[in-house]
N, C-alpha and C positions, 0 to 999 in steps of 0.2 A: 858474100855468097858462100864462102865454106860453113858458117857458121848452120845456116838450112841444112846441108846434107850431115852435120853431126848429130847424132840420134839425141835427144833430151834423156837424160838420166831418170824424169820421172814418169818418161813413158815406157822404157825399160825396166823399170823394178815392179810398172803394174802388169808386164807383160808375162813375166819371170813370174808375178801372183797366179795370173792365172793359169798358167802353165804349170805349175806350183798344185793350183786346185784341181784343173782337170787328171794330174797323173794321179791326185788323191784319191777320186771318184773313181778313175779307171781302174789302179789298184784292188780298191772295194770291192769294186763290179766283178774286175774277176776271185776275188777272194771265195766270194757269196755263190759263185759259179763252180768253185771247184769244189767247195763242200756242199753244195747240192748235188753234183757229178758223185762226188765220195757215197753218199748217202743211197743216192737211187743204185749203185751199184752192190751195196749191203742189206739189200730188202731184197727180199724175196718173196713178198706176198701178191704181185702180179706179172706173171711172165715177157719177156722182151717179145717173145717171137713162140707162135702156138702152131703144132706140127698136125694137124686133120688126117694125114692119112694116106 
């Protein structure tokens, strides 16, 4: 009976991969985010907000 609730060690090290992968992706995603952030804030060739009048 105890032996069930000890987690398998190689269900653990695939869980630890993917958690492993998704911080990689997430990382990225926001890397790609923050220098398109960088970017749009350095152009100047279409205004944020246009003042009519």
């Amino acid at each position: 009976m105890a032996d069930k609730s000890a987690p398998k060690p190689k269900a653990n090290s695939d869980r630890d991969a993917r958690l492993k992968a998704a911080l990689k992706a997430n990382m990225a995603k926001r890397k790609a985010q923050a220098r398109a952030r960088a970017q749009a804030g350095t152009t100047s060739g279409t205004p944020k907000e246009q003042n009519d009048g």
